[in-house]
C-alpha positions as CSV (number, residue, x, y, z in Angstrom):
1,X,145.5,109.4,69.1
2,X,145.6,112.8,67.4
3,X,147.9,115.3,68.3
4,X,146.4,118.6,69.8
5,X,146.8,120.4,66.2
6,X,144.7,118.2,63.9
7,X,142.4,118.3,66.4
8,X,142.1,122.0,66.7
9,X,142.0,122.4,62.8
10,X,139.4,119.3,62.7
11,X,137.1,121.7,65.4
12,X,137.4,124.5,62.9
13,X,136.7,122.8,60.0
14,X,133.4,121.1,61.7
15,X,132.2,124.9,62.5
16,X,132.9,125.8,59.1
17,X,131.1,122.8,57.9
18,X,128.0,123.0,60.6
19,X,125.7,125.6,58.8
20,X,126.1,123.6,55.1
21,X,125.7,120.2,56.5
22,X,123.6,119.8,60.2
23,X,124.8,116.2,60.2
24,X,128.3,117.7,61.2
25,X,127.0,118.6,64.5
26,X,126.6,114.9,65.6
27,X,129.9,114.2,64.8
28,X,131.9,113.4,68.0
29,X,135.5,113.6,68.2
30,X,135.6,110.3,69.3
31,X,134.3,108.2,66.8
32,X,137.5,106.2,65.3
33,X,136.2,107.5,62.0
34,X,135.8,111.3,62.6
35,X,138.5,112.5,60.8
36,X,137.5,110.6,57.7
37,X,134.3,111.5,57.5
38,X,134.9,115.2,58.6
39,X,137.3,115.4,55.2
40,X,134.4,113.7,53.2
41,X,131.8,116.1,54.3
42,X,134.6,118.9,53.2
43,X,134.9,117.6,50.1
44,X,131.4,118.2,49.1
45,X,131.4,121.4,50.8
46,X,130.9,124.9,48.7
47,X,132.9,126.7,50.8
48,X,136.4,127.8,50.1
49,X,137.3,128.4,54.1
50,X,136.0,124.8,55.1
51,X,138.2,123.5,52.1
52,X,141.4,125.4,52.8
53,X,140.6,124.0,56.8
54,X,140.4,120.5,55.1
55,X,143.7,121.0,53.1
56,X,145.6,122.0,56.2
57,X,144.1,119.1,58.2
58,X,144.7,116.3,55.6
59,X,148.3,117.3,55.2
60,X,148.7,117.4,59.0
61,X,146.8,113.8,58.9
62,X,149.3,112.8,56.7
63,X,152.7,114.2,58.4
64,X,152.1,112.7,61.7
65,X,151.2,109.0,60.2
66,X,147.5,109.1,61.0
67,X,145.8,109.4,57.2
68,X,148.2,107.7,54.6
69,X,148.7,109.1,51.3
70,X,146.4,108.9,48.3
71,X,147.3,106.2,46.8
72,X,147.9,105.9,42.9
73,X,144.4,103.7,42.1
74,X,145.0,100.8,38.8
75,X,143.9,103.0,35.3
76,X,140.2,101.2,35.2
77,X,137.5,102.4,32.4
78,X,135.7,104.5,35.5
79,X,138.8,106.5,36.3
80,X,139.6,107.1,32.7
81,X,135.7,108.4,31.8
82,X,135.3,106.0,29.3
83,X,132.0,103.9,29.4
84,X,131.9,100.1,30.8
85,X,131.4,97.6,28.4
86,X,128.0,95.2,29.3
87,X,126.7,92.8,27.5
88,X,123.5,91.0,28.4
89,X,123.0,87.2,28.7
90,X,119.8,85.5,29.3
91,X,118.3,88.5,30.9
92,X,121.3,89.4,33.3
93,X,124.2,92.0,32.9
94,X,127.8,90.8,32.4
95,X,130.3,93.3,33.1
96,X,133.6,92.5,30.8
């Protein structure tokens, strides 16, 4: 389980986050997933207080052994920006 500080900066972060998105407020601290999704909805946020919160709670996530680090993801096309190449084949995409 969470330790009493990530849980504290998680409740500040969800009422920094309530007014931007209402979905928030359905959030229960008891989903298995709530810490995940409360750091996705502050990475879409527009404010700079719910982000700081997020920053603080990630890197508390990540010291006691609850979120692992980011990992370093393989150099695909995506990642670099550049565009896929398709090529079509009796009517149906293949991805190279």
């Amino acid at each position: 389980m969470h330790n009493r500080k990530s849980l504290s900066l998680a409740a500040e972060l969800r009422r920094n986050l309530r007014a931007e998105f209402p979905a928030v407020v359905r959030l229960s601290v008891t989903h298995p997933d709530f810490m995940e999704a409360i750091l996705d909805y502050a990475s879409r946020s527009q404010s700079s207080a719910a982000r700081a919160a997020a920053l603080s709670l990630r890197s508390e996530l990540q010291r006691s052994g609850h979120l692992a680090p980011p990992e370093a993801s393989p150099d695909t096309p995506e990642r670099r920006g550049e565009p896929q190449r398709r090529r079509v084949y009796r009517g149906q995409l293949i991805d190279e």
